[in-house]
FILOGU-157556 format. One record per residue (C-alpha): residue number from 1; x negated, z, y. Coordinates in Angstrom, 2 decimals, padded with zeros to 5 digits. Example, Ala and Ser with C-alpha at 12.3 -4.5 7.8 and 13.67 -1.06 7.14 Angstrom:
rec seq 1 | east -012.30 | up 007.80 | north -004.50
rec seq 2 | east -013.67 | up 007.14 | north -001.06
***
This chain:
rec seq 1 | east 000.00 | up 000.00 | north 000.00
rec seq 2 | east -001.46 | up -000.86 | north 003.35
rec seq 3 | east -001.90 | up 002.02 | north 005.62
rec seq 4 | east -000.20 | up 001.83 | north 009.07
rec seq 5 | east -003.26 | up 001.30 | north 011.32
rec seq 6 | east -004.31 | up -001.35 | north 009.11
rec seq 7 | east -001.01 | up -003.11 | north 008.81
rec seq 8 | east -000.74 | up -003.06 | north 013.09
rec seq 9 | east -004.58 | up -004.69 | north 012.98
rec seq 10 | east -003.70 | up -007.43 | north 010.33
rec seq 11 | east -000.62 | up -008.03 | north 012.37
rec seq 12 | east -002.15 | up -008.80 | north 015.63
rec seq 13 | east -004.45 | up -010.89 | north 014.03
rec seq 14 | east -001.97 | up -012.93 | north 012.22
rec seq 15 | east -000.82 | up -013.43 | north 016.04
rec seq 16 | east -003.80 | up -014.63 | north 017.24
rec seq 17 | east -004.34 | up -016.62 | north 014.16
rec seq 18 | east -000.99 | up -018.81 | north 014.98
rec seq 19 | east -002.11 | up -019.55 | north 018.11
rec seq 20 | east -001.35 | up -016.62 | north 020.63
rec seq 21 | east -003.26 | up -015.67 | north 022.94
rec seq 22 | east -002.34 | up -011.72 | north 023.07
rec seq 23 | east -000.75 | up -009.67 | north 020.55
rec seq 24 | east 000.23 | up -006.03 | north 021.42
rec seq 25 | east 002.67 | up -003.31 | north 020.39
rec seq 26 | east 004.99 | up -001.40 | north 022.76
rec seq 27 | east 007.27 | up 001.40 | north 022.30
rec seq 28 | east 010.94 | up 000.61 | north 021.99
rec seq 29 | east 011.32 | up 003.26 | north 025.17
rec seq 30 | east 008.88 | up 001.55 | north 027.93
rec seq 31 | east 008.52 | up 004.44 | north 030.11
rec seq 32 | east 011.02 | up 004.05 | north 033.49
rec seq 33 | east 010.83 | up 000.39 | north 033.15
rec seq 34 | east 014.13 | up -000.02 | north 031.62
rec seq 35 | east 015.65 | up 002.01 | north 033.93
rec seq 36 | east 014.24 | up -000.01 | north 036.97
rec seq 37 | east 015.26 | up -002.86 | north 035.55
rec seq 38 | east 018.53 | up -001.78 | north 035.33
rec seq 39 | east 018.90 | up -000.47 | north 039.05
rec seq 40 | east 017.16 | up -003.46 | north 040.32
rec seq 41 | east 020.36 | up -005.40 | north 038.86
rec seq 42 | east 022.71 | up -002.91 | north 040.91
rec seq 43 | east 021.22 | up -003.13 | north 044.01
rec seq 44 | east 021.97 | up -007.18 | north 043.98
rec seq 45 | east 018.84 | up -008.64 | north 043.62
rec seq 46 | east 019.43 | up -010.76 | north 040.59
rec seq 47 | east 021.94 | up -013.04 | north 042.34
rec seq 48 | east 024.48 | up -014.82 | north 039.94
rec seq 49 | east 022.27 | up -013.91 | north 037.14
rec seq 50 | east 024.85 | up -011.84 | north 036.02
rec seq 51 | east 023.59 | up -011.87 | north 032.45
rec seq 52 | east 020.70 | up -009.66 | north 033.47
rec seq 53 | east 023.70 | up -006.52 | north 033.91
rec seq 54 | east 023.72 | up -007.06 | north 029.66
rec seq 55 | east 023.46 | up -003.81 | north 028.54
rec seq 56 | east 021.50 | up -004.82 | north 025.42
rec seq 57 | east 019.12 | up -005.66 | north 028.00
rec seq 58 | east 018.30 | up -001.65 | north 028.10
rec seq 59 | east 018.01 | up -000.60 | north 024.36
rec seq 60 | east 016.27 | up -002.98 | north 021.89
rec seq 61 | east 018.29 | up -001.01 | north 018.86
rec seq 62 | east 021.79 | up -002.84 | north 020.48
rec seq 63 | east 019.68 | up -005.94 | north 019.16
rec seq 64 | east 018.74 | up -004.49 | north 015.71
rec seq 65 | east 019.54 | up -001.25 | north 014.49
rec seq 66 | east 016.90 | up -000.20 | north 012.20
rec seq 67 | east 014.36 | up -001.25 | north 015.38
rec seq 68 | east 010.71 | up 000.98 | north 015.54
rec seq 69 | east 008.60 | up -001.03 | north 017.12
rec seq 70 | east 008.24 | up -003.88 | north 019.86
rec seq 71 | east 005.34 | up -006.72 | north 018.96
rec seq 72 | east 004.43 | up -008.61 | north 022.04
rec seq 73 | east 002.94 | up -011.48 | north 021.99
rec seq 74 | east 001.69 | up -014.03 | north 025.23
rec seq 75 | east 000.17 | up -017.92 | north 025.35
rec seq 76 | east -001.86 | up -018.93 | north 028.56
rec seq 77 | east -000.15 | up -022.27 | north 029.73
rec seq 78 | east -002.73 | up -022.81 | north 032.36
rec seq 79 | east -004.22 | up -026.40 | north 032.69
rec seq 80 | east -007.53 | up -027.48 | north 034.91
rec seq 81 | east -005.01 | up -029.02 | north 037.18
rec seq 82 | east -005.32 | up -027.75 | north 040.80
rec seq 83 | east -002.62 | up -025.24 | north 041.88
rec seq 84 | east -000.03 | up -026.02 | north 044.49
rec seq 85 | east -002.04 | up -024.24 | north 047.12
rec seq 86 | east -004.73 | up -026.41 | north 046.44
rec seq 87 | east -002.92 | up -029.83 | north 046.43
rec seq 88 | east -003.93 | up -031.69 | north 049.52
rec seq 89 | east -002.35 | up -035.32 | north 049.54
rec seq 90 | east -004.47 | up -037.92 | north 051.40
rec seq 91 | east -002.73 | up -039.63 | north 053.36
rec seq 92 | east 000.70 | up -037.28 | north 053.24
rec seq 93 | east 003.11 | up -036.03 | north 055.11
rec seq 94 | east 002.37 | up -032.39 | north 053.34
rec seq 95 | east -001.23 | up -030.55 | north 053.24
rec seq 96 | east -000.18 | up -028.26 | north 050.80
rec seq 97 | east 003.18 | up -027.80 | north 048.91
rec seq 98 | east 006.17 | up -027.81 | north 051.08
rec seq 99 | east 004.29 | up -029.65 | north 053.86
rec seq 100 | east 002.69 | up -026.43 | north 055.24
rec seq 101 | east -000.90 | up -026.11 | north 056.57
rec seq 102 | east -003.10 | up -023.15 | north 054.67
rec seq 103 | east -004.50 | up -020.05 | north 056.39
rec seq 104 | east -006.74 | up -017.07 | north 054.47
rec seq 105 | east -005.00 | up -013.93 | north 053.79
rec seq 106 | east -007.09 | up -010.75 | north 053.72
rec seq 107 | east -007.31 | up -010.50 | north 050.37
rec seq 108 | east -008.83 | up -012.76 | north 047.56
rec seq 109 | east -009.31 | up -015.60 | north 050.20
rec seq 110 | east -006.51 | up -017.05 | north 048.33
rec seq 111 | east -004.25 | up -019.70 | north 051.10
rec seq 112 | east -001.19 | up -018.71 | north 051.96
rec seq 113 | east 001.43 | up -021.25 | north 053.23
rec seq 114 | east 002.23 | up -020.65 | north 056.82
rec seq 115 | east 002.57 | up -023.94 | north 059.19
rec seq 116 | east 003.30 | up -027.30 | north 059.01
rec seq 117 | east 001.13 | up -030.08 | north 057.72
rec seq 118 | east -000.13 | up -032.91 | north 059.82
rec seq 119 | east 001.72 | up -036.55 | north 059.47
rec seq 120 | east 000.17 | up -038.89 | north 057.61
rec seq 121 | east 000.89 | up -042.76 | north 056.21
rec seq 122 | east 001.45 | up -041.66 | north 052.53
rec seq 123 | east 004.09 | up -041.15 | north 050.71
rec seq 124 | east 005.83 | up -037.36 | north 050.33
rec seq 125 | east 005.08 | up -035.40 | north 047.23
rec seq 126 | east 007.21 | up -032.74 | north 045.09
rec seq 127 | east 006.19 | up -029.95 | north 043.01
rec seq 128 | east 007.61 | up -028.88 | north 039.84
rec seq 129 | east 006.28 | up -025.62 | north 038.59
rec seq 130 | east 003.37 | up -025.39 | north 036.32
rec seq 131 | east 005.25 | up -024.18 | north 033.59
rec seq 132 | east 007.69 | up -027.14 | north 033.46
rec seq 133 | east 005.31 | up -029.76 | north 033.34
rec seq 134 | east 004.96 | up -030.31 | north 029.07
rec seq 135 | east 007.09 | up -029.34 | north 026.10
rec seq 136 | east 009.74 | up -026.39 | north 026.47
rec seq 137 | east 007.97 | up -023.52 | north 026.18
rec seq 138 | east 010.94 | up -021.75 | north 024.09
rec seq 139 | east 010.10 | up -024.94 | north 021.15
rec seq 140 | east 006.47 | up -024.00 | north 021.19
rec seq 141 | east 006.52 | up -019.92 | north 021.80
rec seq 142 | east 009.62 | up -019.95 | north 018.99
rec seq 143 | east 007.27 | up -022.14 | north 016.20
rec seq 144 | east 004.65 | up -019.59 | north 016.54
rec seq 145 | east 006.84 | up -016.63 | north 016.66
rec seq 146 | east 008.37 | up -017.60 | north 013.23
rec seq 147 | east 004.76 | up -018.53 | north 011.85
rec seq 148 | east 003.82 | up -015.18 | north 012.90
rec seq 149 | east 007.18 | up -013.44 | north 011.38
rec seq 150 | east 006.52 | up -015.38 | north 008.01
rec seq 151 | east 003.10 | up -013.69 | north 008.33
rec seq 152 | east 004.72 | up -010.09 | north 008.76
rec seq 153 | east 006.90 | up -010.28 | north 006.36
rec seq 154 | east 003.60 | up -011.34 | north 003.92
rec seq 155 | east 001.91 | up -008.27 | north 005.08
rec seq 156 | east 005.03 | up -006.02 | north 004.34
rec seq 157 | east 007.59 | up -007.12 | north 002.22
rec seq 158 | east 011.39 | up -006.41 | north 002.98
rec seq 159 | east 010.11 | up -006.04 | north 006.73
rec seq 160 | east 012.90 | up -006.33 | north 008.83
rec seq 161 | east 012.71 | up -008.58 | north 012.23
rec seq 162 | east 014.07 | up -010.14 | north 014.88
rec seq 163 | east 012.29 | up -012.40 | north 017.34
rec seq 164 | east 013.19 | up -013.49 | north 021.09
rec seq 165 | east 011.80 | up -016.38 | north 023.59
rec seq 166 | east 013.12 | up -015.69 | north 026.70
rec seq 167 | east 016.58 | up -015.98 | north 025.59
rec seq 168 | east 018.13 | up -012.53 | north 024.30
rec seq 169 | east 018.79 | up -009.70 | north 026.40
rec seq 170 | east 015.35 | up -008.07 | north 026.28
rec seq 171 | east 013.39 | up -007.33 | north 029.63
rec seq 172 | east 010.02 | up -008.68 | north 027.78
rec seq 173 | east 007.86 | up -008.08 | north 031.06
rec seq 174 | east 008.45 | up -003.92 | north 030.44
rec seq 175 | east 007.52 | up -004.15 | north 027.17
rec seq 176 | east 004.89 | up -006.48 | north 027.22
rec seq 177 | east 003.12 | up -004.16 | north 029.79
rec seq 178 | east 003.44 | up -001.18 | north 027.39
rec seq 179 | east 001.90 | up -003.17 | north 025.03
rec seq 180 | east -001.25 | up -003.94 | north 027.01
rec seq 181 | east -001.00 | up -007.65 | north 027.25
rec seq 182 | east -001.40 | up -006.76 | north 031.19
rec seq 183 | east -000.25 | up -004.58 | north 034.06
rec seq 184 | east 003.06 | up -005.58 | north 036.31
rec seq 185 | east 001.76 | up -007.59 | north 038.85
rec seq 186 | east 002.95 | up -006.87 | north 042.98
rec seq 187 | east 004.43 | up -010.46 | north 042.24
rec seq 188 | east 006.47 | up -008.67 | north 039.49
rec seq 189 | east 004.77 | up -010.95 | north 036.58
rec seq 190 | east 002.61 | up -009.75 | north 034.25
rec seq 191 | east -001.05 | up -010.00 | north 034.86
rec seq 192 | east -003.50 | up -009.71 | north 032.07
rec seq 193 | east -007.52 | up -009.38 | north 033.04
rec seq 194 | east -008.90 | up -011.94 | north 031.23
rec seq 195 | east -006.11 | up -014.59 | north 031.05
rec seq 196 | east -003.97 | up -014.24 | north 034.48
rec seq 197 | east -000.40 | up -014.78 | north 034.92
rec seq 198 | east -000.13 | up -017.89 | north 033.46
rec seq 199 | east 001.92 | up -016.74 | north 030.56
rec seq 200 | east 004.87 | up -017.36 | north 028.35
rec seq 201 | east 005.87 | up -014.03 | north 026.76
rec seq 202 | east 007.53 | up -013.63 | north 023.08
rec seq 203 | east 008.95 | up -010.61 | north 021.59
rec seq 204 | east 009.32 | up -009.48 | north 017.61
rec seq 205 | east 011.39 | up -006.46 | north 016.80
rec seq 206 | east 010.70 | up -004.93 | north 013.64
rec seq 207 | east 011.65 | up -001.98 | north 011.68
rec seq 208 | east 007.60 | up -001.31 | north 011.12
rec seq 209 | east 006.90 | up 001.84 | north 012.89
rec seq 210 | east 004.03 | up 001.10 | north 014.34
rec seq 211 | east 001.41 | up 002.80 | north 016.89
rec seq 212 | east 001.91 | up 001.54 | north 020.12
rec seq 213 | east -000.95 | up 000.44 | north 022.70
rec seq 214 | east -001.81 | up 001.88 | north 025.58
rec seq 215 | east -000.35 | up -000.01 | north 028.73
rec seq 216 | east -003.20 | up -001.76 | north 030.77
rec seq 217 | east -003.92 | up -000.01 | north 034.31
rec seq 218 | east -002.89 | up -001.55 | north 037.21
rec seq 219 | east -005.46 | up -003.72 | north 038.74
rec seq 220 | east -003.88 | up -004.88 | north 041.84
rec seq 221 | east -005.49 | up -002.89 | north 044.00
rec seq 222 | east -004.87 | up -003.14 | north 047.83
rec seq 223 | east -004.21 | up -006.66 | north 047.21
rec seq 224 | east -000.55 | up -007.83 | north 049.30
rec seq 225 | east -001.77 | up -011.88 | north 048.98
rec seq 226 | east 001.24 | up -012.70 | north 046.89
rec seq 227 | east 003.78 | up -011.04 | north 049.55
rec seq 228 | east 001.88 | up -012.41 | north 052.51
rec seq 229 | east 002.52 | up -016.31 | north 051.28
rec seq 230 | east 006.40 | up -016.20 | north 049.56
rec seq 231 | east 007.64 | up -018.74 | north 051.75
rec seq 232 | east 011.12 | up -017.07 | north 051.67
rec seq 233 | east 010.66 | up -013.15 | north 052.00
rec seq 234 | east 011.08 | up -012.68 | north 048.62
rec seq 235 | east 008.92 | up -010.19 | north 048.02
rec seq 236 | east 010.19 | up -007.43 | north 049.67
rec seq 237 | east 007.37 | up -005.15 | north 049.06
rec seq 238 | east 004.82 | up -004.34 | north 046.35
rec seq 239 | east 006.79 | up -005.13 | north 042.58
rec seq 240 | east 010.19 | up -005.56 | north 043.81
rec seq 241 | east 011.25 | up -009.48 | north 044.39
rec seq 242 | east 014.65 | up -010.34 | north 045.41
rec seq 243 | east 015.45 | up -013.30 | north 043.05
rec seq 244 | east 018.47 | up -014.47 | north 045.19
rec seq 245 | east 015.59 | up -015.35 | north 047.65
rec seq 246 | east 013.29 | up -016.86 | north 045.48
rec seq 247 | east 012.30 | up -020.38 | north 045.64
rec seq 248 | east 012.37 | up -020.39 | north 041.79
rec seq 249 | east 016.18 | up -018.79 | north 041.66
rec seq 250 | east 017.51 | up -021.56 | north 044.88
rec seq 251 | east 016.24 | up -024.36 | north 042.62
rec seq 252 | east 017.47 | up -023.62 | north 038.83
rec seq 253 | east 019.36 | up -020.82 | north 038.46
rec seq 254 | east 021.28 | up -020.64 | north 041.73
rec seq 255 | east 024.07 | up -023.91 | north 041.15
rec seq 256 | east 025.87 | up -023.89 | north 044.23
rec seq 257 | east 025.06 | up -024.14 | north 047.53
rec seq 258 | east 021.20 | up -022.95 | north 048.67
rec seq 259 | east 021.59 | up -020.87 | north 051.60
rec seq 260 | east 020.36 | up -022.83 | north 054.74
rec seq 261 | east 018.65 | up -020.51 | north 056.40
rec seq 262 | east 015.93 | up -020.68 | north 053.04
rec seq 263 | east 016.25 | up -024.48 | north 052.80
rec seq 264 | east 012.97 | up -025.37 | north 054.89
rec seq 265 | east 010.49 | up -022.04 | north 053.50
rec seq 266 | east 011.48 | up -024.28 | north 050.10
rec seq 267 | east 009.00 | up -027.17 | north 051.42
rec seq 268 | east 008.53 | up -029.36 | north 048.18
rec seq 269 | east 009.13 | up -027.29 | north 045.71
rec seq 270 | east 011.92 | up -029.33 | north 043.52
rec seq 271 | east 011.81 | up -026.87 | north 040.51
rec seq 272 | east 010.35 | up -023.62 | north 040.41
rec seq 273 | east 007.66 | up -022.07 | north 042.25
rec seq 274 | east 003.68 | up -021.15 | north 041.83
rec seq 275 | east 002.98 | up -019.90 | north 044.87
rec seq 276 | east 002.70 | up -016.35 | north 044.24
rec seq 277 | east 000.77 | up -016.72 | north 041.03
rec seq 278 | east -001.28 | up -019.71 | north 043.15
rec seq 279 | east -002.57 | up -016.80 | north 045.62
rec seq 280 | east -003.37 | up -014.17 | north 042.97
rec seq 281 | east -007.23 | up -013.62 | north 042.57
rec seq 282 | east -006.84 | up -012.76 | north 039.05
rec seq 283 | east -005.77 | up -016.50 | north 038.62
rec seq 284 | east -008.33 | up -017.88 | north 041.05
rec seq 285 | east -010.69 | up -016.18 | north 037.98
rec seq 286 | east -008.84 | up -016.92 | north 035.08
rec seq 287 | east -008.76 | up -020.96 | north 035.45
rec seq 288 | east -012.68 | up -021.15 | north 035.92
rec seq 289 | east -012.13 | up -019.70 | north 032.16
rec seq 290 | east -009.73 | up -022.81 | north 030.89
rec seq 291 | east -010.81 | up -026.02 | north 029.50
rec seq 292 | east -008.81 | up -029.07 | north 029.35
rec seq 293 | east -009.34 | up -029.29 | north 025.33
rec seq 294 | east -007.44 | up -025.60 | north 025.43
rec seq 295 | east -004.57 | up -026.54 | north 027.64
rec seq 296 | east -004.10 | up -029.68 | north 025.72
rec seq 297 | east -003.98 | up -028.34 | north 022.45
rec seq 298 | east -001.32 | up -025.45 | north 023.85
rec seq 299 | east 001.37 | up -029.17 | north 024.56
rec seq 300 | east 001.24 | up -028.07 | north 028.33
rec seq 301 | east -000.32 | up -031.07 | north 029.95
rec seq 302 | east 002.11 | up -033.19 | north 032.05
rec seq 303 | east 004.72 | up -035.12 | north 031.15
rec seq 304 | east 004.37 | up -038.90 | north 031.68
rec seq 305 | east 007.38 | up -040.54 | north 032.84
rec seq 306 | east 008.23 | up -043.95 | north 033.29
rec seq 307 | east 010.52 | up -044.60 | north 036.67
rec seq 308 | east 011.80 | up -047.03 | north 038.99
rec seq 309 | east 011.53 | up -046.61 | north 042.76
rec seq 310 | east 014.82 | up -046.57 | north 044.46
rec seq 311 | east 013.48 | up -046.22 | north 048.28
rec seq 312 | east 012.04 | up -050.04 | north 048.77
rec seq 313 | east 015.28 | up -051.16 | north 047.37
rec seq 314 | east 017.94 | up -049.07 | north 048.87
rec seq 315 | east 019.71 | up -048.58 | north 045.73
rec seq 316 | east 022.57 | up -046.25 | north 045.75
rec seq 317 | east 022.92 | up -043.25 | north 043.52
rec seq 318 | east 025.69 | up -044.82 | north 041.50
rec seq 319 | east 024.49 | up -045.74 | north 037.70
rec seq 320 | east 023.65 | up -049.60 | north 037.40
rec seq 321 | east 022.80 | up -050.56 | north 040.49
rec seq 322 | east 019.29 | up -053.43 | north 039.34
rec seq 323 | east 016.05 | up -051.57 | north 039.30
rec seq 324 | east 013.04 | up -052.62 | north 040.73
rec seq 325 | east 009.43 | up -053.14 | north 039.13
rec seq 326 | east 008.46 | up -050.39 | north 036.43
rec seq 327 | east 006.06 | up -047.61 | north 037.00
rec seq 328 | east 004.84 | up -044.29 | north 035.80
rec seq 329 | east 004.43 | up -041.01 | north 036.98
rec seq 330 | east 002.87 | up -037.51 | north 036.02
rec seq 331 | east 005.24 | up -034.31 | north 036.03
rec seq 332 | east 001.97 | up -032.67 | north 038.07
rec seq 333 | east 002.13 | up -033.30 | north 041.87
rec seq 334 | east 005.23 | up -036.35 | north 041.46
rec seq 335 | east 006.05 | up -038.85 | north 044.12
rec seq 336 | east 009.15 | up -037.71 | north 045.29
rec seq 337 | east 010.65 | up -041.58 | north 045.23
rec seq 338 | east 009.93 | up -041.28 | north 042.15
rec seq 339 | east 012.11 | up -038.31 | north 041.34
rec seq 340 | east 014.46 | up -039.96 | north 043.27
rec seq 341 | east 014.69 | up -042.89 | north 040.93
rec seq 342 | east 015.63 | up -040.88 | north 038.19
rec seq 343 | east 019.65 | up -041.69 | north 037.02
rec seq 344 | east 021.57 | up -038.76 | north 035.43
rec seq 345 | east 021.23 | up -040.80 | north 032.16
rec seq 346 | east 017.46 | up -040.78 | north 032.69
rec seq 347 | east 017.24 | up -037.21 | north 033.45
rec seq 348 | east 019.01 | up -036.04 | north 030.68
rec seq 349 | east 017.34 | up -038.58 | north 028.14
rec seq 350 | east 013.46 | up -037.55 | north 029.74
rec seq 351 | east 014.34 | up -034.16 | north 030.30
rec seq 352 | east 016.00 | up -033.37 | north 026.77
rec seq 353 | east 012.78 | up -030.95 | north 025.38
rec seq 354 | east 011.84 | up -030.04 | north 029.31
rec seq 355 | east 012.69 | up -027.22 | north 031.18
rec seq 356 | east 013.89 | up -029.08 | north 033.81
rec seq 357 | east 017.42 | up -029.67 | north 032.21
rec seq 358 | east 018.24 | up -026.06 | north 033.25
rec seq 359 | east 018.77 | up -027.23 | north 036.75
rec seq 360 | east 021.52 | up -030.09 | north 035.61
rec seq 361 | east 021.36 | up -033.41 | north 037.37
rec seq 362 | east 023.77 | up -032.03 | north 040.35
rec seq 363 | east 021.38 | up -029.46 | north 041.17
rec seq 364 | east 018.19 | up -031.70 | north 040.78
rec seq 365 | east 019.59 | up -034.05 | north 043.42
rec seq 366 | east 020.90 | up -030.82 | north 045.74
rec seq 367 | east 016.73 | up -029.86 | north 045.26
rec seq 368 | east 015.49 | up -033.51 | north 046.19
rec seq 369 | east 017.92 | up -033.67 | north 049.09
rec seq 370 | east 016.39 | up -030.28 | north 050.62
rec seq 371 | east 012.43 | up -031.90 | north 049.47
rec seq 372 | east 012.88 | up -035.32 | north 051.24
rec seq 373 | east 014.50 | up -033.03 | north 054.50
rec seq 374 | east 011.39 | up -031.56 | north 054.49
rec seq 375 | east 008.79 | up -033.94 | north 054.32
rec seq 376 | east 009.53 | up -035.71 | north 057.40
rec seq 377 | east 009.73 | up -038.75 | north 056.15
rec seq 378 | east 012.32 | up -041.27 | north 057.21
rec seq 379 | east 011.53 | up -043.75 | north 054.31
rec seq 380 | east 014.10 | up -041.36 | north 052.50
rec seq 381 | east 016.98 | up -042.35 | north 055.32
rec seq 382 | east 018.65 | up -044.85 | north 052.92
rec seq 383 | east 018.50 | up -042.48 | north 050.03
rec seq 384 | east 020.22 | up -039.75 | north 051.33
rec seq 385 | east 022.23 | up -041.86 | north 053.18
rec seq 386 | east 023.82 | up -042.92 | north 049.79
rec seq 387 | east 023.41 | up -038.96 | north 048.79
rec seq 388 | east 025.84 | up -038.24 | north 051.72
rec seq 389 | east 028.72 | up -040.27 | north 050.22
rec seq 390 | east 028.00 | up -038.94 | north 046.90
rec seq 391 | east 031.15 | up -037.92 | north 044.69
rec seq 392 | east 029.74 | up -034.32 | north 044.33
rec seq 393 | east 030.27 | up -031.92 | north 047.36
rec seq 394 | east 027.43 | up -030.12 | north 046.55
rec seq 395 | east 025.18 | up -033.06 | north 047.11
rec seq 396 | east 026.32 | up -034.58 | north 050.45
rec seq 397 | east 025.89 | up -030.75 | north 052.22
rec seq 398 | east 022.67 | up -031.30 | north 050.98
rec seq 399 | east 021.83 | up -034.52 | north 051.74
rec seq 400 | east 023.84 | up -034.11 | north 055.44
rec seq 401 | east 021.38 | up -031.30 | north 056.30
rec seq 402 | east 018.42 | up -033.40 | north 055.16
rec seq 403 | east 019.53 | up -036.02 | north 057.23
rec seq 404 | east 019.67 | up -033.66 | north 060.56
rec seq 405 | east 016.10 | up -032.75 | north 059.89
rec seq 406 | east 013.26 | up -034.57 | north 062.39
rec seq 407 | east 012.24 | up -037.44 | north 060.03
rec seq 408 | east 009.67 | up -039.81 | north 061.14
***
């Protein structure tokens, strides 16, 4: 019979063995965390996230009874790609993401955006968070969870478990920082030492009782980059965001209306947002760590996708209008004509295994309509023109308020 200590060891390495990068064991009580998490849902902040107020969210033994232990696992999805905060487009009508110019906070010398970008000939670019660009990370964290529960289940027979992606009601960030994988970040994302933010987390329950680690310390320090560049005032102060302000919330979760007075902070950001992880030093010495062969293997490079341009052309947003010349684009840093070309039958045929089908096709052209109002650029006149006499609502607020912007 394997002894305890052993059985937690062989575990973690079967974790790492499938392909995680970090494999750690929490209690099924995470200290106040749960408790946080469940009066930062009262006081508002999750928005129309209402699934967050699931009370299985609070008590992992609401998921499975016989429950003892929490196995955490995480996967770095960082790429050698530059970060938003790094993207300077020559020739563009943005210097950084969401056409702003960069200054140097105090700490980390990490750029924060705070002004606008000059003018330039080229055409506008989005950005679509890092985490979007490949595969859906639920297919690829879910195939190694299972590989990893076969494993378990090797290790001790009639083991009982119960895995989760970022789907059930489980806060994974509390238990994945009482399982050392890292310390909750002022950005409220977990940070681990060696490997960053950049993480998707995964989450086994198991009826092994198991010793649990000891959380990592909180390395943050005096460090307030990530507050000092949320375009929107999300962060209202050191590990409490308001999600019905953040630029990741407005673009996927949020489906009606985004509020106007956050429309221009969004800049180019068409799904998602990096900035806060962008800014953090720990990232700025976590990707000097990353090689291209790693990222590659993990399925998070960027998407290829073919398009056709609908700005030269003045085609409509109504299916079947002809289509110019094909090209191709990368999901990193994207032309934003070329999101624009996209037809809700494209979008839902490229964007089948992506997370970008969360937002739905309404709210992708709601997010494009706020991007091209933004970039200054009145090459996207006819385009929202035709988004102004669009069937949905939702869409010609958008594309109206795009159009009122200064566009040169």
């Amino acid at each position: 019979m394997i002894r305890r200590m052993e059985l937690k060891e062989a575990l973690k390495q079967s974790g790492l063995d499938v392909g995680f990068d970090l494999v750690g064991v929490a209690p099924l009580v995470p200290g106040k965390d749960l408790v946080f998490a469940r009066q930062w849902v009262a006081r508002g902040f999750g928005g129309e996230m209402r699934y967050l107020g699931n009370p299985k969210r609070f008590d992992p033994r609401l998921l499975l009874p016989s429950a003892k232990s929490v196995v955490c696992v995480g996967l770095a999805y960082n790429t050698p790609l530059p970060y938003s905060t790094d993207v300077h487009q020559e020739g563009s009508r943005q210097k950084a993401v969401g056409g702003e110019a960069l200054t140097r906070p105090a700490c980390g010398g990490a750029p924060s955006p705070t002004g606008r970008g000059d003018a330039g000939e080229g055409m506008a670019r989005a950005w679509i968070s890092r985490y979007a660009w490949g595969q859906d990370y639920h297919e690829i964290v879910r195939a190694k969870l299972e590989k990893l529960r076969a494993a378990v289940e090797e290790l001790a027979p009639g083991v009982v478990t119960r895995a989760f992606v970022d789907t059930g009601p489980l806060v994974e960030r509390a238990f994945a920082r009482f399982s050392a994988l890292g310390w909750m970040g002022k950005n409220t994302c977990i940070i681990n030492e060696a490997r960053g933010s950049w993480l998707f987390l995964g989450v086994l329950l198991t009826n092994l009782e198991l010793a649990p680690d000891s959380p990592a310390p909180d390395r943050c320090g005096s460090c307030t980059a990530c507050l000092e560049a949320c375009p929107t005032g999300a962060l209202l102060e050191p590990y409490v965001m308001d999600a019905s302000r953040c630029i990741s919330y407005l673009t996927i979760e949020l489906k009606g209306s985004i509020p106007e007075q956050l429309r221009r902070a969004m800049g180019a950001n068409v799904f998602g947002c990096d900035i806060c992880q962008d800014v953090c030093p720990w990232n700025e010495k976590s990707r000097r760590q990353e090689s291209e062969a790693r990222s590659k293997k993990g399925g998070f490079e960027p998407l290829v996708v073919n398009r056709q341009s609908p700005i030269a052309n003045r085609q409509s947003l109504t299916p079947g209008t002809q289509n110019p010349e094909p090209s191709t684009f990368s999901l990193f840093n994207p032309p934003l004509e070329a999101l624009a070309s996209l037809s809700a039958d494209d979008f839902r045929r490229i964007f089948a295994r992506s997370p970008l089908r969360r937002a739905k096709y309404p709210g992708w052209l709601r997010n494009l309509c706020v991007a091209m109002g933004n970039s200054g650029d009145r090459r996207f006149v006819p385009w929202l023109e035709d988004a102004r006499e669009h069937s949905d609502p939702l869409i010609r607020e958008h594309a109206e308020w795009a159009l009122a912007r200064p566009l040169r």
